[in-house]
N, C-alpha and C positions, 0 to 999 in steps of 0.2 A: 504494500500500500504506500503510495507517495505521501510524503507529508501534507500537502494540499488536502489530498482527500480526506486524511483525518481531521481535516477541520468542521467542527460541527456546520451540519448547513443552515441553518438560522444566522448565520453572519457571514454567510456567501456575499454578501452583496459588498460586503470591505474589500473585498478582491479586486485589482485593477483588469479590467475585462479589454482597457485600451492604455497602453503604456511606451512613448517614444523610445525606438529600440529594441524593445522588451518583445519576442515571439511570445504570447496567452496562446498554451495549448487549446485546441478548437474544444476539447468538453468542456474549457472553463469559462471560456470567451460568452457563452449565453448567460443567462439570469437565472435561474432555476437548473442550470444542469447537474449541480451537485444532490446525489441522493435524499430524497426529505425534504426539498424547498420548500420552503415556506409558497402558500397561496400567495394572492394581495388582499385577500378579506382576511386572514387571518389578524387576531387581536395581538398587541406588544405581547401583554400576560402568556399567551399561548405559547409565543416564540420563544419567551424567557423559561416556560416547562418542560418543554421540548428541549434546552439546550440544554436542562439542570438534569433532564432525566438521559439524555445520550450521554453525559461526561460519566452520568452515575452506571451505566449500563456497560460503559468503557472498563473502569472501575471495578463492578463487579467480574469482568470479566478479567482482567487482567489476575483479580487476585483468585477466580476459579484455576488460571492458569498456573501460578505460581504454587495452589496450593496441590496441583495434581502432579507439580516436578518433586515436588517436596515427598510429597508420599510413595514416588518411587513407579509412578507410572508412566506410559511413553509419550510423554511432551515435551518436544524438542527444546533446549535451550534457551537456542536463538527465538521462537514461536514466543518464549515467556517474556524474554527479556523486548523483544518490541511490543509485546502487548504491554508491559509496562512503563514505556513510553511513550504510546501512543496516550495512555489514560491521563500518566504526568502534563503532557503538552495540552490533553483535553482542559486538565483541573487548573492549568497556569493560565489558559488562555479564557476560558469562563469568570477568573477572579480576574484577570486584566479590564475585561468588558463591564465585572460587577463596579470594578475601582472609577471605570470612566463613567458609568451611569449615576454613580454617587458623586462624581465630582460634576457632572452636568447637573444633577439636582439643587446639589451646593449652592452652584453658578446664579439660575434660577430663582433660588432662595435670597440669594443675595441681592436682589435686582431693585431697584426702587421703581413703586407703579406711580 
């Protein structure tokens, strides 16, 4: 799995689709081509459970992984250890988004009407 793709798709849309220089592989280049796109009716809240539950599904999965090399069954290595970075990159990049929503709020907060 490319790093791209494990970015949850609820925040597909932060991806540069057109960039001076830069080839955007054609799956990436649309709006929705990543797995899971988000509708345009879908609600903020929606998007935001949606990404809380792929990181958490990432997660669980990674430490199914780890816990079936541990007990001695045949799960490759390498299988464990990029499942646990894929989940690390999921849960860095969902607290990244939660830090900039809360400082947009902040922002907002701060505004005199």
């Amino acid at each position: 799995m490319s790093p791209i793709a494990a970015i949850p798709s609820s925040i597909s849309s932060l991806l540069p689709t057109q960039a001076p220089g830069i080839q955007v592989p054609a799956d990436l280049a649309s709006p929705g081509s990543l797995t899971g796109a988000q509708a345009p009716g879908d609600s903020f809240s929606s998007m935001l459970g949606k990404l809380v539950s792929e990181v958490n599904t990432q997660q669980t999965t990674a430490s199914q992984s780890v816990a079936a090399l541990q007990g001695g069954q045949n799960v490759p290595l390498h299988q464990a250890v990029v499942a646990m970075e894929e989940a690390n990159v999921s849960f860095q990049l969902m607290v990244e988004v939660r830090n900039r929503m809360l400082e947009a709020y902040q922002e907002i907060m701060r505004m005199q009407v």
